[in-house]
N, C-alpha and C positions, 0 to 999 in steps of 0.2 A: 899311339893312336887308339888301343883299342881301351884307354879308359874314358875313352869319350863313347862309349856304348856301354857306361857301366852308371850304376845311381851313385854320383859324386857331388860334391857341394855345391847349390845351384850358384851361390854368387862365383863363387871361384869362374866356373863354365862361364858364366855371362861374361864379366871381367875379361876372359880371356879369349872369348869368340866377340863382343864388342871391338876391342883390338884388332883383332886381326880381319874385321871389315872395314873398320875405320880406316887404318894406316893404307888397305890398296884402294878405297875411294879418293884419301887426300893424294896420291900418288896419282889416280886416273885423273882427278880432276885439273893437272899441271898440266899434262898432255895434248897439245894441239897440232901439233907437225901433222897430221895424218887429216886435219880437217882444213878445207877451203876457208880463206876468212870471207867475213860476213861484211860489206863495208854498204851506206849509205840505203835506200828501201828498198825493201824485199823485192816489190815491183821493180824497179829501176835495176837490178842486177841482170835482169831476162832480155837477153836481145828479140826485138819483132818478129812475132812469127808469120812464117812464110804462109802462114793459111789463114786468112778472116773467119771467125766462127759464128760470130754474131753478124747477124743481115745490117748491111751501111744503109739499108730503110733509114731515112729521118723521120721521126717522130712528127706529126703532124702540128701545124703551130696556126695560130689564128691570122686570117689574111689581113695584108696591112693596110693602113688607113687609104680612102678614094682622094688623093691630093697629088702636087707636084712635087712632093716633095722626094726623096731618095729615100728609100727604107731598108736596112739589113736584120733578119732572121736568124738567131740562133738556136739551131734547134738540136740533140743528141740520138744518136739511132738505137740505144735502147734507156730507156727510166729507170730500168732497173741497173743500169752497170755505170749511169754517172749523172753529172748535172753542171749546167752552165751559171758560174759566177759571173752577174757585171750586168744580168738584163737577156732580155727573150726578144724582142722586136724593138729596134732600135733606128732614130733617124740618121742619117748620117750626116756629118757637119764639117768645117773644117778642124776641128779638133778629134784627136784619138784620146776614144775610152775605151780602157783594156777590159777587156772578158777572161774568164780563163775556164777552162776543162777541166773537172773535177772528178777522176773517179773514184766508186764508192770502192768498199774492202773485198779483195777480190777479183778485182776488172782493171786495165791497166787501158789510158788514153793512147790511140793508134796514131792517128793522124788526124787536121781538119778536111773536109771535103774538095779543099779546093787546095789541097798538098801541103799545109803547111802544118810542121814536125811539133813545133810548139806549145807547150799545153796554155799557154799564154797570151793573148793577140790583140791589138790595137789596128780599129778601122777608121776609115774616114772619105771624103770626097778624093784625097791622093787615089786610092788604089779600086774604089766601089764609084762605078759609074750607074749603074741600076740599081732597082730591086732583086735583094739577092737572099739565097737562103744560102747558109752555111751548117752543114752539120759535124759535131763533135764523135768522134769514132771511138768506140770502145770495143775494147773485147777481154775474152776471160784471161785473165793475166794465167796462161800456164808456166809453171816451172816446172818444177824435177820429177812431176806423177803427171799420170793420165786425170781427164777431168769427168766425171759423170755429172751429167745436168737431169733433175727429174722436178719436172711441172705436175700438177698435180689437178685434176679438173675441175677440182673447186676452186681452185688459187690458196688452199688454206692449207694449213699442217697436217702432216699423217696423221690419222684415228691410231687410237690404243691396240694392244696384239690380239684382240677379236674381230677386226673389220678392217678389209682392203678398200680402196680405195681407185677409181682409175688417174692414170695420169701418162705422161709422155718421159720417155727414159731414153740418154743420147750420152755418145763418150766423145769426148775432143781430147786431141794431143798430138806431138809433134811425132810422133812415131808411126806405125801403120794400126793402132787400135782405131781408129775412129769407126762410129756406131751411128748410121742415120736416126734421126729421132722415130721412135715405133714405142707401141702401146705395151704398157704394162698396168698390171694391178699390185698396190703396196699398201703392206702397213705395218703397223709397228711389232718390235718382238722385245723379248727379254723378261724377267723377273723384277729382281730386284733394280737391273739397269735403266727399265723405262722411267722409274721415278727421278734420273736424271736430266738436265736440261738437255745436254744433248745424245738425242734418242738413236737407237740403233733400229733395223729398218728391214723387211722381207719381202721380197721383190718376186713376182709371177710375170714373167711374160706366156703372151701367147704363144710362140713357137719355141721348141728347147733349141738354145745358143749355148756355146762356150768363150763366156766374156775373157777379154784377152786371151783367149786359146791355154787358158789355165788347168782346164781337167781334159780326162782321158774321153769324156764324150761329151754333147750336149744333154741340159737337161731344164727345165722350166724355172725351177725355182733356184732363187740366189739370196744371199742376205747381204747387208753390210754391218758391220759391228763398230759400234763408238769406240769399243776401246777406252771411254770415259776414265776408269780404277789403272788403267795402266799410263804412266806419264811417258812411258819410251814410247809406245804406240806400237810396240815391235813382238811384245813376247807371245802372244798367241800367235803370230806368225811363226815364230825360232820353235817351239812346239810340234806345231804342224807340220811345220819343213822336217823336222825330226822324223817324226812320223812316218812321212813321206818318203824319207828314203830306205826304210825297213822292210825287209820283207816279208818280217812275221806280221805284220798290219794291211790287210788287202785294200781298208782303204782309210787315206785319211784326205780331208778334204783340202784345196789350194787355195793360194789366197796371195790378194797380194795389197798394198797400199794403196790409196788413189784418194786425188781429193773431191767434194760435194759439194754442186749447189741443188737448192730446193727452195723452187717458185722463186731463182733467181737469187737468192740471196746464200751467201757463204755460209758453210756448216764444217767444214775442216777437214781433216783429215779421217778418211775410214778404211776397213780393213774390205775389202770387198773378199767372198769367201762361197766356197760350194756349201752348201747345208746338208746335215745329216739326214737320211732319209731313204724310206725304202724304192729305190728306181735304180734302174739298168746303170746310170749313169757313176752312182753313187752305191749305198748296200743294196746288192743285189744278194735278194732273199727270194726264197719260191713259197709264195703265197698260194699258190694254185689249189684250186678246191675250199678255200679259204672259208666261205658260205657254209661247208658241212663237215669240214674233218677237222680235226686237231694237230695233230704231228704235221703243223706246216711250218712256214718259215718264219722267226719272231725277230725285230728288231728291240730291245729294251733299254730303259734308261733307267741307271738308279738316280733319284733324284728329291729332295726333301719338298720339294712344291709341286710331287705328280699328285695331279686330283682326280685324274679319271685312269681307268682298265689297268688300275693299279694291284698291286700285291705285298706281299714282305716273303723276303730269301733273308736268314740271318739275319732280326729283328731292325729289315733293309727296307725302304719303301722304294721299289718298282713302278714304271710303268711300260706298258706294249705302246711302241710306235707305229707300227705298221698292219696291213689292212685285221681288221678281227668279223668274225658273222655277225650278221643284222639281225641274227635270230638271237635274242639273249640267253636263253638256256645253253646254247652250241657256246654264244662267246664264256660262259662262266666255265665249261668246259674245259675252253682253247686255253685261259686263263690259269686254271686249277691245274694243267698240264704244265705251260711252261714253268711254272710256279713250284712244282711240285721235281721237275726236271733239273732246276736250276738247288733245287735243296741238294736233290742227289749228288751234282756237283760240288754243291759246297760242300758237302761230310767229305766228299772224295780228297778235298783238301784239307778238310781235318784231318783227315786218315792219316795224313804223308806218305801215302804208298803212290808212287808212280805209276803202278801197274791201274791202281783203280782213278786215279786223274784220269790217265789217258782215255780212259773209261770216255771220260764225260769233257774233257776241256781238252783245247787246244794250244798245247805248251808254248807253240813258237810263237801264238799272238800274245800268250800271258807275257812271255818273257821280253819280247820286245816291249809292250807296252808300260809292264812295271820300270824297264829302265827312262822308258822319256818320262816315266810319273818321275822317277827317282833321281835324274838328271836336273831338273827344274825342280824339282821340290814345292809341285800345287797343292795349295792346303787344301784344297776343295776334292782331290779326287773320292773319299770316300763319303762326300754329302752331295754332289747333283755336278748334273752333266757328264756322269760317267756312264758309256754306252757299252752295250754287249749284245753279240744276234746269234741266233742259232737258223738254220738250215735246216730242210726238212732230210730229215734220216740224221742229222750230222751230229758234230759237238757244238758246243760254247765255246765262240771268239770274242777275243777281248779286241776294244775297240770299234770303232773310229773314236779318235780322242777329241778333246774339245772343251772351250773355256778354262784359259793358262792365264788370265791377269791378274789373279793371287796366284802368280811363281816366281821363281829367277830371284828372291828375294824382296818380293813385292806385298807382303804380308807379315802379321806380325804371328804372335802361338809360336814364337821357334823356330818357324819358315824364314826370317829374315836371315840366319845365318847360313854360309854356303857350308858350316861342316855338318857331322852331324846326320846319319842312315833317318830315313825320314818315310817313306815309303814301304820300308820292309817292317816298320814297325808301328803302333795303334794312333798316329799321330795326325794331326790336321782333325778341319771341320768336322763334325760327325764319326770321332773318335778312330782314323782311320780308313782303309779299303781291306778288307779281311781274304779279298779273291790274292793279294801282294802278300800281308802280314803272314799270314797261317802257310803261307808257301814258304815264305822264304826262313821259317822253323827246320826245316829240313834241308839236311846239308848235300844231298843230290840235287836238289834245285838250286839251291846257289851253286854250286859247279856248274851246272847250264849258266847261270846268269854271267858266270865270269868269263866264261867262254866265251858269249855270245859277246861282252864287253869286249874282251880282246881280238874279236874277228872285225867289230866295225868302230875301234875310238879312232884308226888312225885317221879313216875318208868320212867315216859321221860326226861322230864327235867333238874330234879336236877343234875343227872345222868352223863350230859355231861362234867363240867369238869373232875371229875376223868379220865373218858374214854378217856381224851384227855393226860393227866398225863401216863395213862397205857401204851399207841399209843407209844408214843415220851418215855420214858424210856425203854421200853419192844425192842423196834426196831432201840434204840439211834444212833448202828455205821452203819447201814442202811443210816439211814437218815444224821448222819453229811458227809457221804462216799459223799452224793450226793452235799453238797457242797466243798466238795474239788474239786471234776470235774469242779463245777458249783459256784466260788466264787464271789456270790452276794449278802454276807451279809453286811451291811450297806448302798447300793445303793438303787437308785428309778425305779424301774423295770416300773411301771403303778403308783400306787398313793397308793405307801405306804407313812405313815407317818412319823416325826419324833420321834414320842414314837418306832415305827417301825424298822428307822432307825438305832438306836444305839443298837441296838440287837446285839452282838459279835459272838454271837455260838447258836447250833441248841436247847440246853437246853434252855439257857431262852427266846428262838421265842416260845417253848411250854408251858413254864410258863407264861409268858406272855398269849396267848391265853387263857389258862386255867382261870387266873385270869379275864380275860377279860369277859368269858364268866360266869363266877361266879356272878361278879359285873354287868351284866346285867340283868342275873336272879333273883338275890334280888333285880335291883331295878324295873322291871315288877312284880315279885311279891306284892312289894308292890304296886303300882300304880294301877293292876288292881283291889286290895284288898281296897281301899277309898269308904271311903262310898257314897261318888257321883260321881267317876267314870264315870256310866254309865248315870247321867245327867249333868256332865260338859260338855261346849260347848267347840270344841277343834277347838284353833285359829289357823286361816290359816297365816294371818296377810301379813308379807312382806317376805325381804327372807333375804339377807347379814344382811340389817338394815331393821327396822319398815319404812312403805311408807310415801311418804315427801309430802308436798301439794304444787303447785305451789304458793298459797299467802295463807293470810289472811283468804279472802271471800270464800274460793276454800274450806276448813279445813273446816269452817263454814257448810256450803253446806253439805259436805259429813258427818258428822257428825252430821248433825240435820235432815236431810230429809229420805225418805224410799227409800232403794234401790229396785227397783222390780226383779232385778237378783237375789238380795239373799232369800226374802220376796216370790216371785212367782216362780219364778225358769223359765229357758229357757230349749226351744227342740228343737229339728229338725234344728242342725245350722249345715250350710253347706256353699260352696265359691266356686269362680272360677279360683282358683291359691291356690295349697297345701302348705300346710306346709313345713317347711323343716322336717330331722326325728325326733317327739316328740316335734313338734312346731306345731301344727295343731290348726285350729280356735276354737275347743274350749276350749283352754286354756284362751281363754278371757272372759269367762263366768264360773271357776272355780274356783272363791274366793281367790284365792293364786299368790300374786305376784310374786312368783319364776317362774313361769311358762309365758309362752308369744305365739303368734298367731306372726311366724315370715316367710316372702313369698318373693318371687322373683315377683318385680312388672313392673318394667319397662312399664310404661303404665299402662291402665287402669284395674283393679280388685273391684270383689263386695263378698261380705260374706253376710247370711245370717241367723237369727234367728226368734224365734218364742217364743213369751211369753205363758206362760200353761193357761193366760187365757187376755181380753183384760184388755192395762192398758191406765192410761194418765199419762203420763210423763211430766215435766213441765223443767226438765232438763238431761244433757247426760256427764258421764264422759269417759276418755280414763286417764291412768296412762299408760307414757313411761314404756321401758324395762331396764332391765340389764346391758345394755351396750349403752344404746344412748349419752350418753357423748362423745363416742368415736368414734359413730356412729351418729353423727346426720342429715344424709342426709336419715336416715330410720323414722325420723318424715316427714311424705307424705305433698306434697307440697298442693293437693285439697282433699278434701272429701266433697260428699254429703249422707246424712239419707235422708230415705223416709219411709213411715208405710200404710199399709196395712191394711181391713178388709179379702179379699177375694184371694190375692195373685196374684189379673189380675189387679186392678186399684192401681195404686200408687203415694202418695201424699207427696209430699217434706216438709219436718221438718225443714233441713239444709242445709244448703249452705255456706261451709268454701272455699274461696280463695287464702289464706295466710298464711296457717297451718304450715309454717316452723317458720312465726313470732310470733305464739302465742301459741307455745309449747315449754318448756323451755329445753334446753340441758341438761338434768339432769338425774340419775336416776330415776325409782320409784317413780315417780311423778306424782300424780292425776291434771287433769284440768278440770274443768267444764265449759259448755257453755248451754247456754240457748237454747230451738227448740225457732224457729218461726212459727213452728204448734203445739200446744199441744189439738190436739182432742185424743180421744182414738183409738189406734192401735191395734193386736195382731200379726202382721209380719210385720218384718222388713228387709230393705235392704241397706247397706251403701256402696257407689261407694267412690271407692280411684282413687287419683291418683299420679304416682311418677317418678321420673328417676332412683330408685336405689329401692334394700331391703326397704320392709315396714315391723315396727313392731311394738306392742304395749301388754304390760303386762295384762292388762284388761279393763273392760267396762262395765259402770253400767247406769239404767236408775232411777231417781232420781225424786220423786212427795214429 
């Protein structure tokens, strides 16, 4: 096991972690003892329920002609949930002509008005001695969820995630959840999820409720999530429930399945879910004095699409969720504090000294929460949606967690496989979460994490697939209902995979899962279970492939001499042109080629760092990025280094002219050049220059 933490041949790896997800998918997908069969329509499986939900009001219909003759009326008690086949106002004769009850997707036919079970009916002078109206009965076909119905006041679709909307919000179900209709205001949420057809949704009522008696109080706002990128419909729930039962997480939000209509008509399945947010109900932070002081309570997200009372912690784009002053000088303050607070924390994890964590962070939320990162394996934790708050006087808490539909295997980057440490090292969107990585460097923190492993796999952990088995059979025509509306099984919604893709039906996307998450678990179990574990050194290495050298003498170099980035370690690096989101300069000082310092330069740009203590360096590397093959007018045409005692005199090392001709178009390619100063420094400053994007993977300094 521990050559699968080490830089080995990628085909080999793929080859042989391909296998070993392949063989327990075709294995899960035999598997059906455990699920109800599905026989004949989905409607038609549900016996009548005992409660009408929909008003048996007949629909108003046009009075019949002024004659003797006999006339019969059919008419349905709502337009929206069905329609009569065969004719609306009819004379009656001695011949029967059949009608039949039609309802639409969604709504299942009850009865006729005048008792008959039927959806099919033949009238005539036998049984119609008057003028008669008959109505067709409909109601919301429930099955194995609760129902939410939300009108909306215009009769039209929700507005985008800037503007609510009022409308009417009601639950129906066979259980004791039902919700009189009462007023809310809604509209749309999400990112990159709204450009999906079916849209995810944030709901305000007037009074704080606790829908289904889901969270620990009431509170106003609620959202429902598509769930659209995830085909089991399940994992941000398995996630949360995680979460949930943790102690080092004070809160994560509940959630649970249920299905939608809107302005009547079916929308599928959604995840209904507490939203993150600063209230009593939910993160309870002390904003108080908020107006004038600083050291108050901050809820934060790092997030690569925050555009406002944003920041950067470790070349990280932030933003504050929660309340900030209206006075702008105080909020650039409140800003420049938490900002400034949350840096201190991060050195304190560079440091590896526990003593200076404690300092600043709050162990038993980091540690719980890296393990539900590291249990699912979401690529997304170190580029958005990952949340953090601090308290006033307090530390930094990790958590509440949130958006898991790239986990479980549901993403490609190397997420699709269940082996494979994933979170303790620079991997996923946005090169990593460096609050996990940089921790789990130091082998007193993984003994917390194994511990903590061992105190809750047997009642947390193990746990989860069953509960994922229960979900998906217990709720099967729930859930397959939502892709008959919604038929996008076998497509690439965001980044599913091909294990993913060939999924046919909604049973083996939960077997699947299930299995997946099984075979994750035994293989964390074992891995954290080695008895060097917690002093193996865990390679960062390259990232597609292992890094390539430009020559000979280049290989030479980097492998015989002392790197002082990784031997001393760097702080306080900072520039004068940012990153783009999750490209920030200091991914050039964090030992992982996947990761890159990538800027809009056009002209002149400097970065800066600071060794933790002084060094002499007798030579300097740069390894291109990821893409400079394809990119190669982002290798900078001048650079010059210069090095520092005191941060006011600075003294030239280098002087590159030509740097387009002595940098190879290549990937992931280290080059070394010699300084033409080598005194001892402890700050540094490196001036670029370019006509386009400059970028580079990393940077070592070499005695």
């Amino acid at each position: 096991m521990i050559k699968l933490m080490k830089n080995i041949n990628i085909r080999t790896t793929l080859f042989l972690l391909i296998l070993a997800v392949i063989l327990p998918v075709i294995s899960a997908c035999g598997k059906t003892e455990e699920v109800p069969a599905i026989t004949g329509n989905i409607s038609e499986t549900q016996p009548p329920n005992e409660k009408q939900y929909l008003p048996e009001t007949p629909v108003k219909i046009d009075s019949f002609p002024d004659n003797d003759d006999i006339y019969i009326g059919y008419t349905v008690n709502s337009k929206r949930a069905g329609r009569i086949s065969g004719g609306a106002i009819r004379k009656i004769s001695e011949e029967e002509k059949p009608v039949e009850a039609i309802p639409n997707f969604g709504y299942k036919f009850v009865r006729w008005s005048d008792g008959k079970t039927s959806r099919t009916r033949s009238d005539s002078l036998k049984n119609i001695k008057e003028d008669s109206v008959i109505t067709a009965i409909f109601d919301y076909d429930v099955l194995d969820m609760p129902i939410i119905t939300i009108d909306t006041v215009t009769g039209h679709d929700v507005k985008p995630n800037t503007d609510y909307i009022g409308a009417k919000f009601a639950i129906y179900a066979a259980g004791e959840f039902d919700m009189e209709p009462q007023e809310i205001e809604i509209r749309g949420r999400g990112n990159n999820t709204w450009s999906y057809e079916k849209k995810s949704y944030k709901m305000r009522f007037q009074n704080k409720v606790n829908l289904f008696d889901l969270g620990m109080a009431k509170d106003k706002v609620w959202v429902m999530l598509a769930n659209v990128c995830d085909q089991s419909l399940q994992r941000n729930h398995v996630a949360l429930e995680l979460a949930r039962s943790l102690s080092g997480v004070d809160f994560s939000p509940a959630s649970m399945s249920v299905e939608v209509y809107l302005n009547g008509e079916y929308r599928g399945v959604y995840l209904v879910a507490e939203e993150i947010r600063d209230s009593q109900a939910r993160v309870w932070i002390d904003t108080t004095n908020y107006e004038t002081e600083t050291d108050i309570g901050y809820l934060v997200e790092l997030s690569g699409y925050s555009d406002k009372e944003i920041f950067y912690v470790g070349g990280k784009l932030y933003q504050v969720h929660s309340d900030l002053s209206s006075n702008n000088r105080t909020k650039k303050k409140q800003i420049e504090y938490i900002s400034a607070y949350m840096e201190r924390a991060l050195e304190a994890v560079r440091s590896g000294s526990r003593e200076e964590m404690e300092k600043y962070v709050d162990l038993d939320s980091l540690i719980d929460t890296y393990l539900v990162e590291e249990v699912v394996k979401n690529l997304d934790t170190g580029w958005d949606s990952y949340y953090l708050y601090k308290n006033k006087g307090g530390k930094l808490h990790f958590g509440p967690i949130w958006d898991f539909d790239l986990s479980l295997g549901n993403a490609d980057s190397g997420a699709e496989f269940y082996e494979g440490l994933f979170t303790a090292l620079p991997f996923g969107s946005g090169g990593g979460n460096q609050w996990y990585y940089l921790s789990m460097d130091n082998e007193w923190f993984r003994e917390l994490v194994v511990k903590r492993w061992d105190e809750i796999k047997e009642t947390k952990i193990y746990t989860i697939p069953q509960s994922i088995i229960d979900e998906g059979s217990q709720k099967y025509r729930s859930y397959e209902r939502n892709f008959v509306r919604w038929p996008i099984f076998g497509t690439r919604q965001n980044r599913e995979t091909e294990f993913i893709r060939v999924l046919s039906d909604y049973r083996e996307h939960y077997e699947y899962l299930a299995q997946w998450a099984q075979n994750r678990i035994d293989w964390l179990d074992e891995i954290y279970n080695l008895d060097d574990f917690t002093t193996m050194r865990l390679i960062r290495g390259g990232s597609e492939n292992e890094a390539d050298y430009a020559d000979d003498e280049t290989k030479k170099l980097i492998e015989s001499k002392t790197n002082f980035v990784d031997t001393v370690g760097v702080k306080n690096v900072s520039c004068t042109n940012e990153g783009f989101g999750g490209e920030g300069v200091e991914n050039l000082f964090d030992l992982y080629a996947g990761t890159k310092y990538c800027y809009r330069c056009y002209g002149e740009s400097e970065f800066y760092f600071e060794t933790k203590e002084s060094v002499t360096a007798e030579y300097y590397a740069l390894m291109t990025a990821n893409d400079t093959a394809s990119n190669v007018y982002r290798n900078p045409q001048k650079w010059k280094i210069y090095g520092s005692n005191d941060r006011s005199t600075w003294e030239l090392m280098a002087d590159v002219k030509d740097g387009r001709s002595i940098l190879t178009e290549t990937n992931f390619t280290w080059h070394v050049f010699k300084f033409d100063n080598t005194a001892a420094y402890k700050y540094y400053k490196v001036w670029i220059e370019n006509d386009d994007i400059v970028q580079f993977a990393e940077m070592a300094l070499l005695s």
